[in-house]
C-alpha positions as CSV (number, residue, x, y, z in Angstrom):
1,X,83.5,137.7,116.0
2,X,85.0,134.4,114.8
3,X,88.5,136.0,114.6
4,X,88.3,137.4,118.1
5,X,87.2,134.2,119.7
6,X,90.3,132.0,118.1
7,X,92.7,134.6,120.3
8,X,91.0,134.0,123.3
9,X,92.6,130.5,124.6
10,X,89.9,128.4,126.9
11,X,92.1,125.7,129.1
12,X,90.6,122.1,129.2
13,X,89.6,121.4,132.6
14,X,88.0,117.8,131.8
15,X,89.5,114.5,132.6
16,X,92.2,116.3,134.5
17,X,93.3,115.6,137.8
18,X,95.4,118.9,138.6
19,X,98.2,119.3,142.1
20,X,99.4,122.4,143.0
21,X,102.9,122.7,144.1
22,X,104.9,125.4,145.1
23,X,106.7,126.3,142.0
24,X,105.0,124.2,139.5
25,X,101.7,122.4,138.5
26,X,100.8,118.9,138.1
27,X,98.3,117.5,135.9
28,X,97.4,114.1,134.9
29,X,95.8,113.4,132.1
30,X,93.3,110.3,132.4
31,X,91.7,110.1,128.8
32,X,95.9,110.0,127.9
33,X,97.6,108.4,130.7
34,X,100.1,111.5,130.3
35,X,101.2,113.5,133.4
36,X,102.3,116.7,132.7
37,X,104.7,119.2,134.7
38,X,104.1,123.0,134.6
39,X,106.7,125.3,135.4
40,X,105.2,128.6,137.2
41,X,105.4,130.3,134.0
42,X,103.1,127.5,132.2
43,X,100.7,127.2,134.8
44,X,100.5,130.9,135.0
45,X,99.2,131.0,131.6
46,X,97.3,127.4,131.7
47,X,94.8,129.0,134.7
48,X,94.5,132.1,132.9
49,X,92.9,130.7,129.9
50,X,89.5,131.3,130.5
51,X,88.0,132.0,126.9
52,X,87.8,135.5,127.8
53,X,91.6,136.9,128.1
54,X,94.1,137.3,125.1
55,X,97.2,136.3,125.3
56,X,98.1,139.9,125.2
57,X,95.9,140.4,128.3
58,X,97.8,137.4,129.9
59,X,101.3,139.0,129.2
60,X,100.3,141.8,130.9
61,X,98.8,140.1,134.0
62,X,102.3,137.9,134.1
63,X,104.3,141.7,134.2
64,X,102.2,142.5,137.2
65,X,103.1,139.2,139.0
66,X,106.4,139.3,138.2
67,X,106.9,143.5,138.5
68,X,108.6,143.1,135.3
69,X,108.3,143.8,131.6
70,X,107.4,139.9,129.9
71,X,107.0,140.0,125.9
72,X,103.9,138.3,124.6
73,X,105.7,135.6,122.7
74,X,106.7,133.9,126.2
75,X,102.8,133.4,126.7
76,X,102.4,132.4,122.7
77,X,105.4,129.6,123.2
78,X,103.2,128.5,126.5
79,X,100.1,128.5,124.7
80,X,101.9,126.4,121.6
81,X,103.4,123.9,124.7
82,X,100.0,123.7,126.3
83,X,98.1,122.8,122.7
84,X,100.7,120.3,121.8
85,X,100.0,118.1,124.9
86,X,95.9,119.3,124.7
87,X,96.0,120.8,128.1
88,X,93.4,123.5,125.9
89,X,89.8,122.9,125.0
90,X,90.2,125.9,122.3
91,X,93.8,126.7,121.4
92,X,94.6,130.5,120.3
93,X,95.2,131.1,117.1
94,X,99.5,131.6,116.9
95,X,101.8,133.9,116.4
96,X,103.2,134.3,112.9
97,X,106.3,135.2,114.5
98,X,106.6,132.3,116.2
99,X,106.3,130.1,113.4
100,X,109.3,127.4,113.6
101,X,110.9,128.9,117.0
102,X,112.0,126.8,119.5
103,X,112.7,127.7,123.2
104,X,115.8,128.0,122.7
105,X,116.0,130.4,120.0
106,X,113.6,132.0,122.0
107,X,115.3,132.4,125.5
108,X,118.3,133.7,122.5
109,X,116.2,136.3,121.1
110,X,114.6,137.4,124.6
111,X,118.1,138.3,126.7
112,X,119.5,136.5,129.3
113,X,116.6,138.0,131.8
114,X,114.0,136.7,130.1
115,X,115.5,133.0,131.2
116,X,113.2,132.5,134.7
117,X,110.1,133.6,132.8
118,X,110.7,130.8,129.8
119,X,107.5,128.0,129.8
120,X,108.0,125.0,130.5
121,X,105.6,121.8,129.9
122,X,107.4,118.3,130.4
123,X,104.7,115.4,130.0
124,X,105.9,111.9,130.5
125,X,103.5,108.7,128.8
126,X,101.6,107.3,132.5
127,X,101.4,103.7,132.8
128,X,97.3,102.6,132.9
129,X,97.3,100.9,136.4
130,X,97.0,97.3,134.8
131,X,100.4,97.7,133.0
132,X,102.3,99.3,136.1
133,X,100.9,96.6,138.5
134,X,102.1,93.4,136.1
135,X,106.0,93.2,136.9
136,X,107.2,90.4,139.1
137,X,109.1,90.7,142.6
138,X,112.5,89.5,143.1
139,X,112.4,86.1,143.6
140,X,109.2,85.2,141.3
141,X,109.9,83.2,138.5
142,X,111.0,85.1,135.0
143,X,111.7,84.0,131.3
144,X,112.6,87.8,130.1
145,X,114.1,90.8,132.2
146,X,110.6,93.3,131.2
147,X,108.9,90.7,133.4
148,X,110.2,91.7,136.7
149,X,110.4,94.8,138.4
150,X,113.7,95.4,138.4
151,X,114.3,94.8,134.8
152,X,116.5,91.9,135.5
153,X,115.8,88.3,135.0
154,X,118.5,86.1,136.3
155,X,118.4,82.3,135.6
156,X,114.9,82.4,135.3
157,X,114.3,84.0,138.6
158,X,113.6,88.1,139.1
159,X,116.6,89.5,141.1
């Protein structure tokens, strides 16, 4: 029962704040300050980990949206994406044949057609709203460039 349960992915839903877009997903991270951007492919898989599906059930849900044929490994390389920036409570368990494939190699092995169906997950490190709200205008007094907004400290004064 053990071994059936670690194939089941469950998404973390907690300390989230999620926006849907048209074509992708975003989701902020509070406990991280990390903002993450899901192509539809990643979010796809993201909202379908319930607990309950396989990734084997999720490949098969992703042909029907698509109307196409999409080989599990595209949702095991989402499901590694999503674990590496802990967007899952309960990871599945991977792939042996993933083991030290990139997306690349991936989108090589796939075909060309399998390109629009790749996952994508691009997280960026969030300023806290403390650290984002202490640079200086232009004009405020400066002794280093980091102090001002811009970056640029000239003769002591933020440009």
């Amino acid at each position: 029962m053990q071994k059936a349960r670690s194939t089941r992915p469950l998404a973390r839903k907690q300390d989230l704040l999620v926006r849907e877009l048209p074509n992708e997903v975003l989701v902020y991270d509070r406990e991280r300050d990390r903002a993450h951007c899901l192509n539809e492919t990643a979010a796809f898989v993201w909202k379908r980990c319930d607990g309950r599906r396989t990734p084997k059930d999720i490949a098969r849900l992703l042909s029907k949206e698509v109307n196409s044929a999409v080989d599990e490994n595209i949702i095991w390389l989402a499901l590694d994406q999503l674990a590496d920036n802990n967007l899952l409570k309960r990871p599945a368990s991977g792939s042996p044949s993933l083991a030290g494939i990139n997306r690349r190699q991936m989108v090589r092995g796939l075909g060309l057609a399998a390109v629009v169906a790749v996952p994508l997950v691009t997280s960026i490190v969030a300023p806290t709203a403390a650290q984002a709200a202490t640079c200086r205008p232009a004009g405020q007094p400066c002794a280093a460039g980091p102090q001002c907004c811009s970056n640029v400290c000239n003769a002591n004064v933020c440009t």
